[in-house]
BAMAR-962391 format. One record per residue (C-alpha): residue number from 1; residue in three letters; chain; x, y, z. Coordinates in Angstrom, 2 decimals, padded with zeros to 5 digits. Layout:
N
NODE, NUM, ALA, A, X, Y, Z
...
//
This chain:
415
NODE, 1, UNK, A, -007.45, 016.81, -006.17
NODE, 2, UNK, A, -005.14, 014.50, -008.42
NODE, 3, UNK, A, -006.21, 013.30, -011.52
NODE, 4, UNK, A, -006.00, 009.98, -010.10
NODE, 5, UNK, A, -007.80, 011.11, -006.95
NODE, 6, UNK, A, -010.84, 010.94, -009.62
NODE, 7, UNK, A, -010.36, 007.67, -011.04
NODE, 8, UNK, A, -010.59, 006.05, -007.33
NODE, 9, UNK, A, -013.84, 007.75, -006.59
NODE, 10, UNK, A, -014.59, 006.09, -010.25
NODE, 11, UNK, A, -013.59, 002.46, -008.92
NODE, 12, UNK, A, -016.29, 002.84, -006.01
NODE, 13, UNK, A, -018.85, 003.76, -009.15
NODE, 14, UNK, A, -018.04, 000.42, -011.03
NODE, 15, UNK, A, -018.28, -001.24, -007.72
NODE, 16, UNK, A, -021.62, -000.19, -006.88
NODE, 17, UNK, A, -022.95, 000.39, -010.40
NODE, 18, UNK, A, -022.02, -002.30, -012.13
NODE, 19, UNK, A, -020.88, -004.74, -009.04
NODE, 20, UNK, A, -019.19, -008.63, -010.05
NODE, 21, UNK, A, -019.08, -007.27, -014.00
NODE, 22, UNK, A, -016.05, -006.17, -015.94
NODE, 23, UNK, A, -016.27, -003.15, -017.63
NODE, 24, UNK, A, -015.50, -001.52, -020.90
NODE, 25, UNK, A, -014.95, 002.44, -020.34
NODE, 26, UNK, A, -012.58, 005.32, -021.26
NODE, 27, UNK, A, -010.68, 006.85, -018.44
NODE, 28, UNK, A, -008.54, 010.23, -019.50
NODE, 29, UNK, A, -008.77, 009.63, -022.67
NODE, 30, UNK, A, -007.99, 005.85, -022.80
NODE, 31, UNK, A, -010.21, 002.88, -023.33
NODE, 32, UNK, A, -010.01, 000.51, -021.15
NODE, 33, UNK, A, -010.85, -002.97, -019.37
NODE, 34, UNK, A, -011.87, -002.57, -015.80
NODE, 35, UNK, A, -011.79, -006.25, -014.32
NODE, 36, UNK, A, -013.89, -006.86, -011.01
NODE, 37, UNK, A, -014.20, -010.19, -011.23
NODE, 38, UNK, A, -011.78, -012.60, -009.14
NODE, 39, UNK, A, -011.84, -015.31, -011.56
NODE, 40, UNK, A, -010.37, -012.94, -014.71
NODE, 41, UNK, A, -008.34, -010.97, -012.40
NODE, 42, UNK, A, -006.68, -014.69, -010.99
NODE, 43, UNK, A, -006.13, -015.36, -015.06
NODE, 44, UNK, A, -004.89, -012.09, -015.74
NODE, 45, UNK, A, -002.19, -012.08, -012.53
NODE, 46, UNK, A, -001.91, -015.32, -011.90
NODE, 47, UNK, A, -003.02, -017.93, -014.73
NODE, 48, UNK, A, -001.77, -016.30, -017.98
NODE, 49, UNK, A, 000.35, -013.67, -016.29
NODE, 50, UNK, A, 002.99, -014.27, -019.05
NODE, 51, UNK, A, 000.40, -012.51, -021.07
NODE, 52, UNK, A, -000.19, -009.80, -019.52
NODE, 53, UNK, A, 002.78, -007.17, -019.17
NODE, 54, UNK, A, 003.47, -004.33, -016.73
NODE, 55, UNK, A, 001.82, -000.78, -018.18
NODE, 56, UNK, A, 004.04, 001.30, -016.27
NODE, 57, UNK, A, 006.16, 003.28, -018.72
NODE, 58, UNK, A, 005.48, 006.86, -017.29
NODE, 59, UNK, A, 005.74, 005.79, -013.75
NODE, 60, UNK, A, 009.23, 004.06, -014.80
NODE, 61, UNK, A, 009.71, 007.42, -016.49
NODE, 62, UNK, A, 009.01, 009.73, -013.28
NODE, 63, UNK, A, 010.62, 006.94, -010.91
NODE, 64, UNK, A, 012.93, 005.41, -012.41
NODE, 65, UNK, A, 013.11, 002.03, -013.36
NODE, 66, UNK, A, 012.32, -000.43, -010.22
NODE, 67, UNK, A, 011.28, -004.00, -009.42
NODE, 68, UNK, A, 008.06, -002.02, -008.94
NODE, 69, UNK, A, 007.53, -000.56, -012.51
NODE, 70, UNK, A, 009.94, -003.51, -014.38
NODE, 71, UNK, A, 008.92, -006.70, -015.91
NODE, 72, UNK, A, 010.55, -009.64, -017.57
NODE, 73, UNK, A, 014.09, -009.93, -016.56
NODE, 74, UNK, A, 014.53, -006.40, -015.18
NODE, 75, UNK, A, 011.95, -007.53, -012.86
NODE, 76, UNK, A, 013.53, -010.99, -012.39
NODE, 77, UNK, A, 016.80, -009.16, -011.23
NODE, 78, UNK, A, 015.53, -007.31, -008.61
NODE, 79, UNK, A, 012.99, -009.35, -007.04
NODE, 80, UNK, A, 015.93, -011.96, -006.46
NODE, 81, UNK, A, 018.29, -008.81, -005.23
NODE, 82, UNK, A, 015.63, -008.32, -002.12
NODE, 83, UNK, A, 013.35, -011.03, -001.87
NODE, 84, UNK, A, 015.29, -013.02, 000.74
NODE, 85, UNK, A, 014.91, -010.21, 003.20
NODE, 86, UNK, A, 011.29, -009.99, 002.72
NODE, 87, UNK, A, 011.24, -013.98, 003.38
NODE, 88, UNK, A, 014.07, -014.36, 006.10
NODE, 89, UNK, A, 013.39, -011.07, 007.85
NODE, 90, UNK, A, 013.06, -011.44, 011.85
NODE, 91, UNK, A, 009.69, -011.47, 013.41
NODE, 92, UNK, A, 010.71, -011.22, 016.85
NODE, 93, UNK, A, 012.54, -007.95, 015.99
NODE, 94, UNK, A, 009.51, -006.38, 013.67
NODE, 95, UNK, A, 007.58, -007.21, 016.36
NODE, 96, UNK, A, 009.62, -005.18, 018.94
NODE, 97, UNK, A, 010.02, -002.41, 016.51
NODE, 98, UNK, A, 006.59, -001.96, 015.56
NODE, 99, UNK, A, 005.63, -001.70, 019.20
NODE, 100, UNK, A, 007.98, 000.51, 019.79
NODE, 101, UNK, A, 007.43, 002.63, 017.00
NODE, 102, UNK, A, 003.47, 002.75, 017.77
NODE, 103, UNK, A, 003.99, 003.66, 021.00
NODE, 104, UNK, A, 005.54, 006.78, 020.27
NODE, 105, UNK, A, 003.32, 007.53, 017.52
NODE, 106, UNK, A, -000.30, 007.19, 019.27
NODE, 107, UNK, A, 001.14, 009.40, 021.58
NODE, 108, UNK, A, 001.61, 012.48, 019.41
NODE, 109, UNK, A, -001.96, 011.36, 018.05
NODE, 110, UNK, A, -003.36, 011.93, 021.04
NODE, 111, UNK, A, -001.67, 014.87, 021.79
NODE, 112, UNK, A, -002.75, 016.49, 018.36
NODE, 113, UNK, A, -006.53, 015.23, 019.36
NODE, 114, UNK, A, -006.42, 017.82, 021.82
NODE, 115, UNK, A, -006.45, 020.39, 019.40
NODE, 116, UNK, A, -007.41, 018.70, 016.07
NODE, 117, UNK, A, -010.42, 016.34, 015.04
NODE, 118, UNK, A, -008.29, 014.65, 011.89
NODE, 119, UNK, A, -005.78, 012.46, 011.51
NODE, 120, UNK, A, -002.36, 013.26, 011.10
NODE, 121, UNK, A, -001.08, 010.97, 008.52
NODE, 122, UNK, A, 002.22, 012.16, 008.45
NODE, 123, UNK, A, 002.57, 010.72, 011.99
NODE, 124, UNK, A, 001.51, 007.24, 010.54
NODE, 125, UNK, A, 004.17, 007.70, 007.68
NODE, 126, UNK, A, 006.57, 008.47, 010.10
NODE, 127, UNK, A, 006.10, 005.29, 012.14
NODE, 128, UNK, A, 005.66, 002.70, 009.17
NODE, 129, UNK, A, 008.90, 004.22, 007.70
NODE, 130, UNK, A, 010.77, 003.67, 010.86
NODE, 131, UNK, A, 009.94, 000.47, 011.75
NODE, 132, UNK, A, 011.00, -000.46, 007.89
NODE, 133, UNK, A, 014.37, 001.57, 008.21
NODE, 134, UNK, A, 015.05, 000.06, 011.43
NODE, 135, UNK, A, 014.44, -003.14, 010.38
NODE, 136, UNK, A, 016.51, -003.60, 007.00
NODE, 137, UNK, A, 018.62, -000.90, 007.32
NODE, 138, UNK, A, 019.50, -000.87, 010.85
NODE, 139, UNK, A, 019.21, 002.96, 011.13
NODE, 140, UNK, A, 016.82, 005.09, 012.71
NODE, 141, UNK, A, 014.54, 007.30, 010.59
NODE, 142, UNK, A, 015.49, 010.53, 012.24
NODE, 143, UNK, A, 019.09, 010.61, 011.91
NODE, 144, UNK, A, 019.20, 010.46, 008.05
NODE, 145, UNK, A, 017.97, 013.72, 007.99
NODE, 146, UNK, A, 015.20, 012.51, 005.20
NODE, 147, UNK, A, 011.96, 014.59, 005.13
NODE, 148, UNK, A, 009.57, 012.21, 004.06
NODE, 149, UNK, A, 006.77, 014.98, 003.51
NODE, 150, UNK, A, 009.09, 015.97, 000.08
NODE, 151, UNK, A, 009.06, 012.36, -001.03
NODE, 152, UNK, A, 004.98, 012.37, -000.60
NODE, 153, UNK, A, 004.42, 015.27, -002.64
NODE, 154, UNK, A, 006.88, 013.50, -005.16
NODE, 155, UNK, A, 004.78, 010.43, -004.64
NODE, 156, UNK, A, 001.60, 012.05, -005.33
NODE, 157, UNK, A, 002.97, 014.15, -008.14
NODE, 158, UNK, A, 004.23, 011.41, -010.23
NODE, 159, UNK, A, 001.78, 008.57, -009.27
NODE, 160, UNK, A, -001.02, 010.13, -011.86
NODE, 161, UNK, A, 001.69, 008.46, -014.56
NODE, 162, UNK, A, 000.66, 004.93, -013.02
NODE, 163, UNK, A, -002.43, 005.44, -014.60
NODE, 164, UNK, A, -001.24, 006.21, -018.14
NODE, 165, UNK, A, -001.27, 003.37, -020.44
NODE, 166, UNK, A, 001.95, 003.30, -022.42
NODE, 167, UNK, A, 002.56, 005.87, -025.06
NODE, 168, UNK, A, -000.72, 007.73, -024.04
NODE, 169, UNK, A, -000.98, 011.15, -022.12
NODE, 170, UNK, A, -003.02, 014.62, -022.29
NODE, 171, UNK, A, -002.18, 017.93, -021.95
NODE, 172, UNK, A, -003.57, 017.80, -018.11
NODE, 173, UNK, A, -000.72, 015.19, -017.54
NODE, 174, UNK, A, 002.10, 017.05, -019.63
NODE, 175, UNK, A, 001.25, 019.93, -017.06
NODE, 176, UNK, A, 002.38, 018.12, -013.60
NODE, 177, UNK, A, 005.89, 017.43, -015.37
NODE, 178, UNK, A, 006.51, 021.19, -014.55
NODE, 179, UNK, A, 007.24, 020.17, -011.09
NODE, 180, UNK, A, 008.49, 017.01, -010.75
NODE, 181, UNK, A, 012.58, 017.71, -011.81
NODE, 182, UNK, A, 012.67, 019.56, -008.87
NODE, 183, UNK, A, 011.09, 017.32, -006.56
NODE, 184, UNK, A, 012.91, 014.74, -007.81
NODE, 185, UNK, A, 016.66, 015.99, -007.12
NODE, 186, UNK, A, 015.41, 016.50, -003.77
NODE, 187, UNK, A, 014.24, 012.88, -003.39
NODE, 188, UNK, A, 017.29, 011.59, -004.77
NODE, 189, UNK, A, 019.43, 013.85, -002.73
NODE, 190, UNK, A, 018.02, 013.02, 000.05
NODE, 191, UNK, A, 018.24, 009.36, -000.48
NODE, 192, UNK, A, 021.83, 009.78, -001.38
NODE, 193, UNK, A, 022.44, 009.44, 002.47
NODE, 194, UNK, A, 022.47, 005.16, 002.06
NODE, 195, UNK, A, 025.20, 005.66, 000.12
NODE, 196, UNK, A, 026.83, 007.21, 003.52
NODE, 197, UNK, A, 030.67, 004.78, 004.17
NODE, 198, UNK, A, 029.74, 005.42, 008.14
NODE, 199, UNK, A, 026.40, 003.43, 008.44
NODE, 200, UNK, A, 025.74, 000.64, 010.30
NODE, 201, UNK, A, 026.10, -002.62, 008.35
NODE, 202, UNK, A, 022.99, -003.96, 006.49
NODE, 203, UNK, A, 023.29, -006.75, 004.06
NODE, 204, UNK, A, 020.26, -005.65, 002.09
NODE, 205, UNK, A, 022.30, -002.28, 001.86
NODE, 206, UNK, A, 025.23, -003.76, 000.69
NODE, 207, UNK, A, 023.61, -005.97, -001.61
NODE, 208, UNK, A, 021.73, -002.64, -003.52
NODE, 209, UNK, A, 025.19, -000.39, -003.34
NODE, 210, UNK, A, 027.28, -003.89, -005.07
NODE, 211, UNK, A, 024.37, -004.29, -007.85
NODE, 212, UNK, A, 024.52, -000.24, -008.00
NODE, 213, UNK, A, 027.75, -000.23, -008.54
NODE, 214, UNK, A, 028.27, -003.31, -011.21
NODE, 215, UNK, A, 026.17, -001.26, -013.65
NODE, 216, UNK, A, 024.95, -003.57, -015.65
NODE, 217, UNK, A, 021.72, -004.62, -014.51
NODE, 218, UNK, A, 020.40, -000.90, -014.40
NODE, 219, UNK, A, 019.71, -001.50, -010.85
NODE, 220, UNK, A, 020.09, 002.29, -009.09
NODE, 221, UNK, A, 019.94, 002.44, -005.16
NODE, 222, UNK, A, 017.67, 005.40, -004.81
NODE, 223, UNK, A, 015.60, 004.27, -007.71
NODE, 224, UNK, A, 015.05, 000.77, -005.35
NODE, 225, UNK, A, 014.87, 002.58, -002.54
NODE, 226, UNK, A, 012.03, 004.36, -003.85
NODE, 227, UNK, A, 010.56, 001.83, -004.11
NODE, 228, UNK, A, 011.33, 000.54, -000.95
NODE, 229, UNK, A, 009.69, 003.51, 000.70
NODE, 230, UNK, A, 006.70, 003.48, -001.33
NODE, 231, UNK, A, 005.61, 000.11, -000.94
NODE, 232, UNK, A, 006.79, -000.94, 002.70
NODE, 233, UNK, A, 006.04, 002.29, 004.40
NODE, 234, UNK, A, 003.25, 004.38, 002.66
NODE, 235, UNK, A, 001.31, 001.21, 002.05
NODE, 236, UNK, A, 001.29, 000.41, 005.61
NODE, 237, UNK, A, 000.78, 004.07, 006.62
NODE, 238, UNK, A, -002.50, 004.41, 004.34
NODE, 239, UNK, A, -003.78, 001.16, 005.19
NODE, 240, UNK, A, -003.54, 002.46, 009.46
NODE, 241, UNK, A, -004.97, 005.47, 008.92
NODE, 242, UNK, A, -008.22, 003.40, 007.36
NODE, 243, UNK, A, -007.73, 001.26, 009.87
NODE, 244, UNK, A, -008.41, 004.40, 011.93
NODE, 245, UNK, A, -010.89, 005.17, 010.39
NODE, 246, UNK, A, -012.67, 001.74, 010.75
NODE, 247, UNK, A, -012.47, 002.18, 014.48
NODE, 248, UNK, A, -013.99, 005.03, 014.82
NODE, 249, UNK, A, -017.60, 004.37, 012.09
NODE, 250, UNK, A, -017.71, 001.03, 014.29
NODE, 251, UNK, A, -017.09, 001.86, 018.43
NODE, 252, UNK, A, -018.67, -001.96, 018.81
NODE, 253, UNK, A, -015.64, -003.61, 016.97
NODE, 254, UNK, A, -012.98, -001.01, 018.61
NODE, 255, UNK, A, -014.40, -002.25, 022.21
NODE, 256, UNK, A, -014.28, -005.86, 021.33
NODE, 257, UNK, A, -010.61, -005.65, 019.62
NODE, 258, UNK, A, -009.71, -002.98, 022.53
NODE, 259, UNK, A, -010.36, -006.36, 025.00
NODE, 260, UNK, A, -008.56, -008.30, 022.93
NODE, 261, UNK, A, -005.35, -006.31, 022.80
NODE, 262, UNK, A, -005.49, -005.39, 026.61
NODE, 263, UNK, A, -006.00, -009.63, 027.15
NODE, 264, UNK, A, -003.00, -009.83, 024.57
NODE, 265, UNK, A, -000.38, -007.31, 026.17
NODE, 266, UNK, A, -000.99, -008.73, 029.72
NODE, 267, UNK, A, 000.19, -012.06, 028.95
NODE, 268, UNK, A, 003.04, -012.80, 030.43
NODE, 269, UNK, A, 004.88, -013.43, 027.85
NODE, 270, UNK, A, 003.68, -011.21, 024.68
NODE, 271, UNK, A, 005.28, -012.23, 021.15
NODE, 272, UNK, A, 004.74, -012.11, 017.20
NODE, 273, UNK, A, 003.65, -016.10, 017.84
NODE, 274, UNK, A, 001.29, -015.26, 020.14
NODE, 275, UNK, A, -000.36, -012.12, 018.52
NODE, 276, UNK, A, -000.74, -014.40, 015.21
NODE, 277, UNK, A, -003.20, -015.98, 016.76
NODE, 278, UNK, A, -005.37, -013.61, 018.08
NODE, 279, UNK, A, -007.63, -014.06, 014.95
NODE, 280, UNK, A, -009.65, -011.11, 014.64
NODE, 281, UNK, A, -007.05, -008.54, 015.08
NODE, 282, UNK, A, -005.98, -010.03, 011.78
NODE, 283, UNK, A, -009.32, -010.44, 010.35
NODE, 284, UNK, A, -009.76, -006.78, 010.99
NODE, 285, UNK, A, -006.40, -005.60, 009.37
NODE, 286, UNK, A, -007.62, -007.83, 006.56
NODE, 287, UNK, A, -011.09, -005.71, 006.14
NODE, 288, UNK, A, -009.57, -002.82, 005.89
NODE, 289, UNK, A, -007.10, -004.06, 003.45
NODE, 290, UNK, A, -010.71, -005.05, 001.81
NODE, 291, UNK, A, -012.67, -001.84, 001.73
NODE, 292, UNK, A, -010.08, 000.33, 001.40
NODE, 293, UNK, A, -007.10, -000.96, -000.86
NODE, 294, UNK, A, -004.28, 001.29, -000.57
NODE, 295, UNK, A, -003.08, 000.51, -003.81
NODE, 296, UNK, A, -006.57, 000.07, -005.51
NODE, 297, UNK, A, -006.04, -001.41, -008.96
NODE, 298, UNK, A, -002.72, -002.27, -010.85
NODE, 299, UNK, A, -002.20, -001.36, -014.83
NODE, 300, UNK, A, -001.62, -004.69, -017.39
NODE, 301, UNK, A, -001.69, -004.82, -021.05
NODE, 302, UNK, A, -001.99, -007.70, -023.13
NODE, 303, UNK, A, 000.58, -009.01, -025.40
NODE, 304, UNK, A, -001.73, -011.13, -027.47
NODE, 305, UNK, A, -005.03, -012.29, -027.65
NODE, 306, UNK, A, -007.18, -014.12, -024.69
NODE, 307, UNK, A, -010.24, -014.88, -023.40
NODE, 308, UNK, A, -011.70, -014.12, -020.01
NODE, 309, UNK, A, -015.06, -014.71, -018.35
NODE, 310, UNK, A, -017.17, -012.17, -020.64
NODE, 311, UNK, A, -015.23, -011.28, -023.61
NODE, 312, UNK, A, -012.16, -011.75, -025.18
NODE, 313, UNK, A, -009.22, -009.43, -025.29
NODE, 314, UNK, A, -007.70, -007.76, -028.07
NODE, 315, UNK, A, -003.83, -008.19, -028.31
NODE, 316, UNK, A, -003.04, -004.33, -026.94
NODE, 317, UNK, A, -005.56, -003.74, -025.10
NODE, 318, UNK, A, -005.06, -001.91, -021.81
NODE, 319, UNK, A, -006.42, -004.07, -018.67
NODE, 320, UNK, A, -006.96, -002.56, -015.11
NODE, 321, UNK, A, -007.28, -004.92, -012.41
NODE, 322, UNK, A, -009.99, -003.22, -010.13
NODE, 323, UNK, A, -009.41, -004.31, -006.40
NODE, 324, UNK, A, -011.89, -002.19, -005.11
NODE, 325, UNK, A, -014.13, -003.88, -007.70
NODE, 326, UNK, A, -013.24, -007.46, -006.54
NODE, 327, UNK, A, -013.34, -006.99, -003.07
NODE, 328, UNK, A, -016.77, -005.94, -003.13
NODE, 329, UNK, A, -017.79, -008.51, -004.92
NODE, 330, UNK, A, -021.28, -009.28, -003.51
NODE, 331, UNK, A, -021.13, -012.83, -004.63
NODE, 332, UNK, A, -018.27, -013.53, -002.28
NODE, 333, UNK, A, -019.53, -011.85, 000.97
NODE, 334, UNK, A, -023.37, -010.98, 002.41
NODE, 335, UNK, A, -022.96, -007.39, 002.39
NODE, 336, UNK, A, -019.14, -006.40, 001.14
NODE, 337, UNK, A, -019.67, -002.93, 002.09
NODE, 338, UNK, A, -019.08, -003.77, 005.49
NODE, 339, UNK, A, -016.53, -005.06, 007.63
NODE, 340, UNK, A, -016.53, -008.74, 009.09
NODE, 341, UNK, A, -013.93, -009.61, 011.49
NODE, 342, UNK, A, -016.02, -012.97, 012.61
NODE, 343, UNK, A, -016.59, -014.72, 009.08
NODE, 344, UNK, A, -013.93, -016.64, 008.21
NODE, 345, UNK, A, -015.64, -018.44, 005.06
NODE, 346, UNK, A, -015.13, -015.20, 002.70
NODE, 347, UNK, A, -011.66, -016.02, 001.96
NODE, 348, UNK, A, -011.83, -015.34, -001.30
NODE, 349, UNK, A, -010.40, -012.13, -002.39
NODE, 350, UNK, A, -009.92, -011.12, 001.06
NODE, 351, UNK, A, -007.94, -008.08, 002.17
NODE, 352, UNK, A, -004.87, -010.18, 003.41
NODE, 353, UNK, A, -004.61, -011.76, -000.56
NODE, 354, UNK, A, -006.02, -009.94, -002.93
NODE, 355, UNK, A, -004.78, -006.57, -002.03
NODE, 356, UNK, A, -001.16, -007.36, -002.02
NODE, 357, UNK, A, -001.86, -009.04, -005.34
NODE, 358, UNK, A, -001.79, -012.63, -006.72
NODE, 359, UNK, A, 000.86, -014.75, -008.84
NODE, 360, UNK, A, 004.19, -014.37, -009.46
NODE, 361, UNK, A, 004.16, -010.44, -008.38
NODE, 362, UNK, A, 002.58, -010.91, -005.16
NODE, 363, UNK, A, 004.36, -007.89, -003.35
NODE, 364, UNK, A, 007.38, -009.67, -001.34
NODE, 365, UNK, A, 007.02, -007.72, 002.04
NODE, 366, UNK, A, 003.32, -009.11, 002.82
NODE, 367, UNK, A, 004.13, -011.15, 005.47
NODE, 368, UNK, A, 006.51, -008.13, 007.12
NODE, 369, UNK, A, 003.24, -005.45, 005.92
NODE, 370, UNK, A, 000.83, -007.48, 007.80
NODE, 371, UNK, A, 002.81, -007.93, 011.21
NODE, 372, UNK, A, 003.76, -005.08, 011.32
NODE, 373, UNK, A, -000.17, -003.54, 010.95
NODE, 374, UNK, A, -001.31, -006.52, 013.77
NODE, 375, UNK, A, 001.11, -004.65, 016.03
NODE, 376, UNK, A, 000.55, -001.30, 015.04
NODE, 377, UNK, A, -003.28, -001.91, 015.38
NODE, 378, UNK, A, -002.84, -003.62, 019.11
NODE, 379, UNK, A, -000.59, -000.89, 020.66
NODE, 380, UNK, A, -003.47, 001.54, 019.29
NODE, 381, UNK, A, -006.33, 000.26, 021.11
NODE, 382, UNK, A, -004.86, -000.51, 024.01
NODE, 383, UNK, A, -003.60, 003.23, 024.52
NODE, 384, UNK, A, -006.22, 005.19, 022.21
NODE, 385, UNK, A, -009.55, 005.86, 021.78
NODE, 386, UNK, A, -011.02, 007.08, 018.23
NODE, 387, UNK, A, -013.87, 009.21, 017.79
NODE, 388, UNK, A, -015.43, 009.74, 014.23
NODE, 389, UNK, A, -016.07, 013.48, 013.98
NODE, 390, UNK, A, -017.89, 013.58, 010.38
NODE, 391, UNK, A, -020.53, 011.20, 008.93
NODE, 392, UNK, A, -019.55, 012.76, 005.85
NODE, 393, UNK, A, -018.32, 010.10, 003.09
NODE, 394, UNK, A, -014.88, 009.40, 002.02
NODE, 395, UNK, A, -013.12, 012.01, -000.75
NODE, 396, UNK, A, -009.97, 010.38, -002.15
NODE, 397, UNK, A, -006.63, 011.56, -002.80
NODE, 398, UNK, A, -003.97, 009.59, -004.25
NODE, 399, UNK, A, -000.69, 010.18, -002.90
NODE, 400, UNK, A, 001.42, 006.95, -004.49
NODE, 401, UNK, A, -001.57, 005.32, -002.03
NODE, 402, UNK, A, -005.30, 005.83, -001.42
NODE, 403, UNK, A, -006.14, 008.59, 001.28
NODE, 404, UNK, A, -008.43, 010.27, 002.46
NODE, 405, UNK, A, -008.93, 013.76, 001.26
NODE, 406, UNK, A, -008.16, 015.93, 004.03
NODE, 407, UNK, A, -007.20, 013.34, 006.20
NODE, 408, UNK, A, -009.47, 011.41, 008.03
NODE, 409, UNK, A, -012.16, 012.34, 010.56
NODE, 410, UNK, A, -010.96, 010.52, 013.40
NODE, 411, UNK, A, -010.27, 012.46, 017.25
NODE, 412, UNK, A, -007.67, 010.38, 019.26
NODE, 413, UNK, A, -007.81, 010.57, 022.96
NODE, 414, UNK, A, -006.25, 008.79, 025.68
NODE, 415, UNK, A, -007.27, 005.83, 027.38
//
């Protein structure tokens, strides 16, 4: 298990332990604020986000600098480089990729439920990755020749350095730098295939090879496309395979959503509009976006002094927004261990907001994550069934995203 495998089992804790309350603690070494309430967390992202800067330095270090590790005016650069396509992209087309994409992968689910009683998430990472290749890129997955299995273990090897407030490490951290150089000229090998002069046109592409290329803004493809990866297709991927999960602790809420999806894809005339609006296929993409964060808290520190709900902050002092913490939150929802695809009041701090993140660095492909996972989730129930195979609670491994250990315990047969 990952060092940071350990601090997510430590989120659940505060949750539990010390549930609606910030908290004051020391994690590897480092003291810090654990925020679990909405109303500081909306202050600290949101409010007085000026405030509150990025505390990403040895992820930047291990990755590279990104619009995912970079604030300020690095930031500013590259959210405006690929913004558009998260806000322009076509729905219709997701739509029709995403169902095409699912298609193909429930089916080797089911065929490895013959033989196995976990989920494969490498089959989910493969799907989420194609649909985003396909879609911005204009290229399918398997013909770049990119094993995404080497850019996991990269993921999960350098990921413990989100976690690090800047200019703080132990010897347990120095350790994994003994194998990420190599891991990394893989990754960026690999990756070096965008930069191919046969592929298909692809704005976005061109875009990242022209700001690449001017050298100025410090703006390096595989650096973005990182990125890219990271948050549009392992986010997605983890998310399904709770999603997964879900269905299988609660057979009641797979048999109601499996009528809805049938009822859906026998329209006559199936589309993103129309799948919108079957509201608790959303709702339940939302819950698990709720109990299970995929990216569970996000690293701040303060530039100078403030004052949230409790206590004030020190100018320096290292801030963790908790998203377990806040959505489980039993002041916003009855009982926020479980899931609720019916209430629609508990909109606060909801999967579908809060764990994409609020203000000004709301992740930009929410709109495209959450499609996508509506489609994804329909296509499964409609050809799938999923059997839970342990009662045995959740072990976490972080892997750039929030897994289960082990995968999870989920058969998949066939309808």
């Amino acid at each position: 298990m990952s060092l940071s495998s350990g601090i997510c089992a430590q989120l659940y804790d505060f949750a539990r332990t010390h549930n609606g309350k910030n908290i004051s603690t020391t994690l590897n070494g480092v003291d810090v604020r654990i925020i679990q309430r909405h109303e500081d967390a909306d202050h600290i992202l949101r409010l007085n986000a000026t405030n509150y800067r990025k505390n990403m330095a040895w992820f930047r270090l291990v990755f590279g600098p990104s619009r995912f590790s970079e604030d300020g005016h690095a930031w500013q650069i590259r959210r405006d480089l690929t913004q558009s396509y998260f806000n322009k992209f076509d729905r219709e087309k997701t739509f029709q990729l995403a169902r095409h994409y699912a298609t193909q992968a429930v089916a080797a689910l089911t065929e490895a439920g013959s033989t196995s009683d976990r989920i494969d998430d490498a089959i989910l990472r493969t799907m989420t990755a194609s649909v985003l290749v396909d879609n911005f890129f204009n290229i399918k997955l398997n013909t770049t020749g990119i094993d995404l299995s080497v850019l996991a273990t990269f993921m999960e090897a350098g990921s413990d350095y989100s976690f690090v407030p800047q200019g703080k490490t132990t010897d347990l951290y120095r350790s994994r730098l003994q194998q990420l150089p190599e891991l990394r000229r893989k990754v960026l090998h690999q990756l070096g295939y965008f930069r191919s002069a046969d592929l298909p046109h692809s704005p976005l592409l061109q875009d990242l090879l022209a700001a690449d290329q001017r050298n100025t803004d410090r703006v390096v493809l595989e650096h973005e496309l990182m990125t890219f990866m990271a948050a549009g297709a392992e986010t997605s991927a983890a998310t399904m395979s709770w999603a997964c999960y879900l269905l299988a602790l609660y057979p009641d809420i797979q048999d109601q959503l499996r009528g809805l999806s049938q009822q859906f894809w026998h329209s006559p005339q199936p589309s993103w509009k129309s799948l919108s609006s079957v509201t608790p296929l959303a709702r339940f993409i939302s819950e698990a976006l709720r109990l299970f964060p995929p990216t569970p808290i996000v690293a701040r520190y303060a530039i100078e002094e403030d004052q949230l709900s409790d206590n004030p902050v020190q100018a320096g002092q290292n801030i963790m927004v908790s998203f377990i913490g806040i959505q489980h939150d039993k002041r916003l929802r009855d009982d926020p261990w479980l899931p609720n695809i019916t209430d629609t009041r508990a909109q606060v701090a909801s999967g579908d907001t809060m764990a994409f993140s609020i203000g000004p660095r709301v992740c930009g492909g929410k709109q495209f994550a959450l499609l996508e996972m509506i489609t994804f989730l329909s296509i499964f129930l409609t050809r799938a069934r999923f059997e839970l195979t342990s009662d045995e609670p959740p072990a976490y491994l972080w892997k750039s995203q929030m897994l289960r250990l082990g995968g999870q315990p989920v058969r998949v047969t066939e309808l």
